[in-house]
C-alpha positions as CSV (number, residue, x, y, z in Angstrom):
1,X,129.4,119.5,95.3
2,X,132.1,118.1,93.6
3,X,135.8,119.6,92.7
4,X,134.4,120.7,89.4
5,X,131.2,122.6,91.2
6,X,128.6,120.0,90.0
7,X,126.2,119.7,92.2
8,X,124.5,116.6,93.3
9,X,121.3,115.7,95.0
10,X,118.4,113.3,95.5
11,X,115.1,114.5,93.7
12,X,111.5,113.4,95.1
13,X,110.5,112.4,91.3
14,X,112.1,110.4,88.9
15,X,111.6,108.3,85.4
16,X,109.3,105.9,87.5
17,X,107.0,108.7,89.2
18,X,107.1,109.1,92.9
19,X,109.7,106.8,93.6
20,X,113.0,109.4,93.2
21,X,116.0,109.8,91.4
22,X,119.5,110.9,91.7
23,X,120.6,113.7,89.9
24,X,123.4,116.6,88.9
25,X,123.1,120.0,88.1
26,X,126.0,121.3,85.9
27,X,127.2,125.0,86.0
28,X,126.8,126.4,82.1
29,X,127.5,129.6,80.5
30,X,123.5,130.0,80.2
31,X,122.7,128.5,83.1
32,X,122.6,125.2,84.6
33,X,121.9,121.6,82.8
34,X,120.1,119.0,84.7
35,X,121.1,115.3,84.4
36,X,119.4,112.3,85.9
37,X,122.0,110.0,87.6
38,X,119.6,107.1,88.2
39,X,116.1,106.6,88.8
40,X,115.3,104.6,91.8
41,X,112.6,101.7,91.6
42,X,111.0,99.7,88.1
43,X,110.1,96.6,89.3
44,X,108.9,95.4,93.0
45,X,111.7,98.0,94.2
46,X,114.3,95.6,95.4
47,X,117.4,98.0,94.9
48,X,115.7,100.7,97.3
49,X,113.3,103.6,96.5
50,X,112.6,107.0,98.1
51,X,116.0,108.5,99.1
52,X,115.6,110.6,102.3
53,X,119.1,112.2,102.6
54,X,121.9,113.8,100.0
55,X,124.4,111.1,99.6
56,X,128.2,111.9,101.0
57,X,131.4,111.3,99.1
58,X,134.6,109.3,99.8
59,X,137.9,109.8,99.2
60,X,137.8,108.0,95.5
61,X,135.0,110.4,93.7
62,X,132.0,107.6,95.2
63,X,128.5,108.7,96.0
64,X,127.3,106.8,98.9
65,X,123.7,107.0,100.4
66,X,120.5,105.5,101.7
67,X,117.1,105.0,101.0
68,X,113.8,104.7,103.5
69,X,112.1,101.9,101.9
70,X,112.6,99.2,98.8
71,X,115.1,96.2,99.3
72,X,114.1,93.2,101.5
73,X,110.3,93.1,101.9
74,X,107.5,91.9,104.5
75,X,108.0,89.4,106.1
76,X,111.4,89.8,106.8
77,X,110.7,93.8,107.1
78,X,108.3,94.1,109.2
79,X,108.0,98.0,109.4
80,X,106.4,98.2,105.3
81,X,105.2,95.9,103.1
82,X,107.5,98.7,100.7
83,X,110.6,97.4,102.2
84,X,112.9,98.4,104.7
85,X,115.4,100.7,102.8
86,X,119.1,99.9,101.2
87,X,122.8,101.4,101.2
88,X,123.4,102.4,98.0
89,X,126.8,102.9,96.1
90,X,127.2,105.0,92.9
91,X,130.5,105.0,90.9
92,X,131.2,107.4,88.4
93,X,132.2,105.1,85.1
94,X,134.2,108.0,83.4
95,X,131.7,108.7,80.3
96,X,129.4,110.9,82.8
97,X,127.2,108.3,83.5
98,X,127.2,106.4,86.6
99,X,126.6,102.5,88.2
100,X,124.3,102.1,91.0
101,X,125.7,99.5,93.7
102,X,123.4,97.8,96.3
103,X,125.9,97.6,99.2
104,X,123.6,96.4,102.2
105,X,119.9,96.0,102.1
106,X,118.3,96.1,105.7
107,X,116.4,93.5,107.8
108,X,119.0,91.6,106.0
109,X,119.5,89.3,109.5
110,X,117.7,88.9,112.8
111,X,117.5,92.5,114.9
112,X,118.6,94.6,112.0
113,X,117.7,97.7,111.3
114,X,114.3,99.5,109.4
115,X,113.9,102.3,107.7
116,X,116.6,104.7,107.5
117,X,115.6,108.2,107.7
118,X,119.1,110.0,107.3
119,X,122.1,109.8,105.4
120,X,125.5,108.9,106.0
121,X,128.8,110.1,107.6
122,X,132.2,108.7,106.7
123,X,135.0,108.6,108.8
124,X,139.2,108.8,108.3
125,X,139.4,105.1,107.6
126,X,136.6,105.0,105.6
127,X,133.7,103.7,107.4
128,X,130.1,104.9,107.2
129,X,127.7,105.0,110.1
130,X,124.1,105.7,110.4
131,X,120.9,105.2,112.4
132,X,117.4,103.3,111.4
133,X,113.7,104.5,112.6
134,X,113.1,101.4,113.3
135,X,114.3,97.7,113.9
136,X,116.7,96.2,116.2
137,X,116.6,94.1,119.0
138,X,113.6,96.5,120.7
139,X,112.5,97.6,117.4
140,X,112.9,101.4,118.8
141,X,115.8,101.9,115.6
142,X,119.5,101.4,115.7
143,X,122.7,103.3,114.9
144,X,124.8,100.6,112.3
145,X,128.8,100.6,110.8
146,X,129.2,100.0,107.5
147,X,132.8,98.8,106.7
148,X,134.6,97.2,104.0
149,X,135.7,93.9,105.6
150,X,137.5,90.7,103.2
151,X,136.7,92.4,100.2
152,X,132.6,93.0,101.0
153,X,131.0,95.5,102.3
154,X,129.8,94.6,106.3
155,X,127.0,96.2,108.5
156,X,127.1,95.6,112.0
157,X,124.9,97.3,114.8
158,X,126.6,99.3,117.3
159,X,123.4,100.4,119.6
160,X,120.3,99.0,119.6
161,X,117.6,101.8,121.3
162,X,115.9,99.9,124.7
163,X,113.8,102.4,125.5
164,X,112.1,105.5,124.2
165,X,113.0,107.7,127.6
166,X,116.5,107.5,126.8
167,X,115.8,108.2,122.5
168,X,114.6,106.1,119.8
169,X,113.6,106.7,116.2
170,X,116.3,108.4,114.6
171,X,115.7,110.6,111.6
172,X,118.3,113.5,111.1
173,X,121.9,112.2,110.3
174,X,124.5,112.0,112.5
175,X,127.8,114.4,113.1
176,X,131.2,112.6,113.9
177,X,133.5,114.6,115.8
178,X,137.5,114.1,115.7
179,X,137.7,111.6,118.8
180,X,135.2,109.0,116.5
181,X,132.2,109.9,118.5
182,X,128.5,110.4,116.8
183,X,126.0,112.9,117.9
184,X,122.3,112.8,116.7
185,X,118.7,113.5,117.6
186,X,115.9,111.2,118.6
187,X,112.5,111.5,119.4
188,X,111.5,110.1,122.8
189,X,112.8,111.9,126.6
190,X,111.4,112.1,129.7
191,X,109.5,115.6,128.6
192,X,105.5,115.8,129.5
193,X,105.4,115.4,125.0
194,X,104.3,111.5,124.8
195,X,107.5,110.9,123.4
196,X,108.2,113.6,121.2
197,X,109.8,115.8,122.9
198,X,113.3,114.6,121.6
199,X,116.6,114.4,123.1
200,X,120.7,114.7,121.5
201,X,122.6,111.9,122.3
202,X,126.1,110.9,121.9
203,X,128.0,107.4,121.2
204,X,131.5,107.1,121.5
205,X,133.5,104.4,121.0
206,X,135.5,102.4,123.7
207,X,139.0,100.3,124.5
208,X,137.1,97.4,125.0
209,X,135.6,97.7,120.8
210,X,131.9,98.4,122.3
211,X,129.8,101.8,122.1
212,X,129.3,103.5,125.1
213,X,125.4,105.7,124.9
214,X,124.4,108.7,126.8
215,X,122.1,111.6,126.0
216,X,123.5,114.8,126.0
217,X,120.3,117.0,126.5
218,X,116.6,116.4,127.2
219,X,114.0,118.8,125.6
220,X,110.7,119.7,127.2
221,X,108.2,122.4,125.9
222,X,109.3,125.2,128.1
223,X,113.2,124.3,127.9
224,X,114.3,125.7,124.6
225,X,111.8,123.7,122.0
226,X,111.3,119.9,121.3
227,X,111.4,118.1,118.1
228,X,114.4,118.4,117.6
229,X,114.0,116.3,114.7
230,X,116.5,117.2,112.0
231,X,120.1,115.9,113.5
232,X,122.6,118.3,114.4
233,X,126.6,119.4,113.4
234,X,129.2,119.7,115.9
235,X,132.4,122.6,115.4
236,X,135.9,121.9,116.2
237,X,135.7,122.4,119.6
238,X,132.7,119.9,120.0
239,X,129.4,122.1,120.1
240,X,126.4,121.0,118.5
241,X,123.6,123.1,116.5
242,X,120.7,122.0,115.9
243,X,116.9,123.6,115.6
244,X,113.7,122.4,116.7
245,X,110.3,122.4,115.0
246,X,108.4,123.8,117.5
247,X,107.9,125.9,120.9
248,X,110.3,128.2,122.0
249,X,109.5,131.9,122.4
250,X,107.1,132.3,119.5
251,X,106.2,128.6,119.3
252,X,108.0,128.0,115.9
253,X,110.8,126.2,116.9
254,X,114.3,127.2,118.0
255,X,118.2,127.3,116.7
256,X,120.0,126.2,120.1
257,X,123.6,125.1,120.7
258,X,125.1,122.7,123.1
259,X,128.4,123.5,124.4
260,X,130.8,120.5,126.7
């Protein structure tokens, strides 16, 4: 939502069928008028289709997001022939339309990321940070900066996932707490789930300028739920919320915390 109570959004459809739009939904005495922003993907794609998160604002009135697949295509991605996703920019121009930026399109260098399943979060200074399903140096996913650096924008990776027992495969966006740490979910764990189970990890920056990993909790069937697929948020004391998709109790999943 914006300071005027638009709303904003990514929708699955858009002027070029299943490829997805941006759009805005405007309060009105009679209701609410719907207004396409931009419509993802005409040609081979290369500015990024299928958006799989709501974009985030900054400080300036910007809309700032990702997409899973368009951009840089096979070889170079190896996880679709589709492409391997984008960062995407969109600037209001003042007339109520809007200009759709490519800031970063992935698999753009060797060990980069694939396939972003989450969105964004934005930091004090400015800085965005999310996670990839796939690519990196182990092609298990990564969690990237994005940072405006000598007047471009710049994506650098700050963990590569080694391993599946510790996490890999990101989808749910990340949470950033006030010390600059993130928090998300990954599938993966030493739970008896061939890698499903999940786990919550956290990475927190360091003196020395490098990321320091760790998981936080380890689901298994008959500890609270696994799948805990979706990300989670973390309050101002630093416990996380998330939910799982399925086991607990009655099988369907579970709403847990995680308190320090």
């Amino acid at each position: 939502m914006d300071s005027a109570g638009n709303l904003y959004g990514p929708i699955g459809s858009g002027e070029y069928k299943y490829y997805g739009a941006i759009g805005e939904l405007s309060p009105d005495p009679n209701g609410w008028i719907y207004t396409a922003l931009y419509s993802f993907c005409s040609t081979f794609c290369p500015d990024g289709f299928n958006p799989p998160a709501p974009p985030i604002w900054d400080g300036k009135g910007n809309m700032f997001g990702t997409t899973t697949e368009g951009g840089i295509r096979y070889p170079q991605c190896q996880a679709t022939t589709n492409g391997c996703g984008v960062i995407y920019e969109m600037t209001p121009n003042g007339d109520g339309a809007w200009t759709y930026h490519v800031l970063h399109r992935f698999a753009s260098f060797k060990n980069d990321g694939e396939t972003p399943l989450s969105g964004l979060v934005i930091d004090k200074a400015g800085n965005f940070y999310g996670a990839t399903w796939e690519g990196g140096r182990y092609d298990q996913g990564t969690i990237y900066k994005l940072a405006y650096t000598g007047g471009t924008w710049q994506e650098t990776i700050l963990y590569d996932f080694p391993n599946c027992t510790y996490g890999c495969g990101v989808e749910g966006t990340l949470a950033l707490d006030k010390a600059g740490s993130l928090y998300g979910t990954a599938a993966g764990g030493t739970g008896n789930c061939g890698f499903t189970c999940g786990v919550v990890f956290k990475l927190s920056p360091q003196k020395s300028g490098k990321w320091k990993y760790r998981v936080v909790y380890d689901f298994t069937p008959e500890g609270g739920g696994f799948q805990p697929f979706y990300g989670v948020i973390v309050d101002d004391k630093g416990n996380l919320f998330g939910t799982t998709s399925q086991f607990g109790k009655y099988g369907g999943g579970t709403a847990f915390e995680i308190t320090q």
